[in-house]
C-alpha positions as CSV (number, residue, x, y, z in Angstrom):
1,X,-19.6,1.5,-80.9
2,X,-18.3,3.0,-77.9
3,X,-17.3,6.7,-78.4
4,X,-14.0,6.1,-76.9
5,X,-13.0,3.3,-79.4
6,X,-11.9,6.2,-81.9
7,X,-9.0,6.9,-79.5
8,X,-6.4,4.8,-79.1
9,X,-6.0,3.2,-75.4
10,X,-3.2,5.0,-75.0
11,X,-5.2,8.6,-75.0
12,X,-8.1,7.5,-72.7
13,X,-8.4,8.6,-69.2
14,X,-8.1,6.4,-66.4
15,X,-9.9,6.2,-63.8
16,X,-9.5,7.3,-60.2
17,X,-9.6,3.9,-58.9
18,X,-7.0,2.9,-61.3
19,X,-4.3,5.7,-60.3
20,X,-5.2,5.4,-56.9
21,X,-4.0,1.4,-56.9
22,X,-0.9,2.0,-59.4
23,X,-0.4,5.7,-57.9
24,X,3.0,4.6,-55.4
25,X,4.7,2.3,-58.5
26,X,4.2,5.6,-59.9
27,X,5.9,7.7,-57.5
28,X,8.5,4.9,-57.4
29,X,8.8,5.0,-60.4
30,X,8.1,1.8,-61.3
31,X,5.4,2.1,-63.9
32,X,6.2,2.0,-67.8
33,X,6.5,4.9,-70.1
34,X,2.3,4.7,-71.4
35,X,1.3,4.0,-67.5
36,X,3.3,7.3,-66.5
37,X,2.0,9.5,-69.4
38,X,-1.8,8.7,-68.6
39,X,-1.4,9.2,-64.9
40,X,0.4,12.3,-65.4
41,X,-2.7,13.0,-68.1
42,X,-5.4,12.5,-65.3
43,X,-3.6,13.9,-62.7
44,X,-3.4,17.1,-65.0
45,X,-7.5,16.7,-65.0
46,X,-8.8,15.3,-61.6
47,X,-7.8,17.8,-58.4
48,X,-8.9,14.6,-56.0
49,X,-6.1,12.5,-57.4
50,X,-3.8,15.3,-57.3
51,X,-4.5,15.8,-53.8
52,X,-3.8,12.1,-53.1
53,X,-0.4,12.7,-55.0
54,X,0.4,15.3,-52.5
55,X,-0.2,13.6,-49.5
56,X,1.8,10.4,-50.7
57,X,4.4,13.1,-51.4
58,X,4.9,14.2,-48.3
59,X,4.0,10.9,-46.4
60,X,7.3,9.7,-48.7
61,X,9.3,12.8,-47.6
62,X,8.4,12.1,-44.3
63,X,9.6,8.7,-44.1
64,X,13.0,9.4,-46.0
65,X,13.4,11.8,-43.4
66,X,13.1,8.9,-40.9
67,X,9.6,9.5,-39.8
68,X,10.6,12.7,-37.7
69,X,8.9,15.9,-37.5
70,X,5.4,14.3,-39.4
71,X,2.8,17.3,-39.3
72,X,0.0,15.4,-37.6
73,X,-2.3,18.0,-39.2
74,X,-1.3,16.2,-42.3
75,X,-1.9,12.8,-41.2
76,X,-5.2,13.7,-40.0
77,X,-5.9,15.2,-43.6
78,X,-5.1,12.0,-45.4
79,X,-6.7,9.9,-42.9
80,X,-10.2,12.3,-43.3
81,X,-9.4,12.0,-47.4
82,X,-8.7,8.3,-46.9
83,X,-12.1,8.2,-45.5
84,X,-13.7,10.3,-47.7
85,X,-12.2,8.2,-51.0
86,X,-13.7,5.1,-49.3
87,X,-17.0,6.2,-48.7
88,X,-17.1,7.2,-52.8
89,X,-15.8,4.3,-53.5
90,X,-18.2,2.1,-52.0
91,X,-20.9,4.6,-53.5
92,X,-19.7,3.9,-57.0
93,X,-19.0,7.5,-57.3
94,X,-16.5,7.9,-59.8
95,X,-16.3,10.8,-62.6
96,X,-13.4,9.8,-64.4
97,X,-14.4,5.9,-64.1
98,X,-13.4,4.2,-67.8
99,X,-16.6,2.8,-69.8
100,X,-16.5,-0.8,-69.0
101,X,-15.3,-3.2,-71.9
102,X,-13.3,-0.7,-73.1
């Protein structure tokens, strides 16, 4: 038996790869009331996503403000992250990765 079967799916985390491709409906709030309560659960737990969080934060803020005054210093942050998550990616690096089946 997996060990996370004694948990309800409700209460298990998700995995970076999963916030990262809901993570915008999210800020849009578009996402149900279970979706939002486990992203905000692993963004509570996992700094990378967090850090994602941020920069689609401000690249939002930027864009509502028209797309003046962007901080190239942050584009170049989330571009190097960007980076950074797709070389993980393709490595299979994941520590908050969901056991599969579950």
């Amino acid at each position: 038996m997996s060990r996370f079967a004694m948990f309800p799916k409700s209460r298990r985390m998700m995995s970076c790869r999963r916030v990262g491709e809901i993570l915008q409906a999210y800020l849009d709030g578009e996402v149900d009331d279970l979706t939002t309560r486990r992203i905000a659960h692993h963004l509570g737990d996992c700094r990378r996503c967090g850090m994602e969080l941020d920069f689609y934060t401000e690249i939002k803020a930027a864009l509502a403000r028209g797309g003046r005054d962007i901080d190239e210093r942050a584009l170049d942050r989330l571009r190097s992250y960007a980076q950074v998550l797709a070389t993980e990616s393709e490595a299979g690096s994941d520590p908050h990765e969901e056991t599969p089946g579950a």
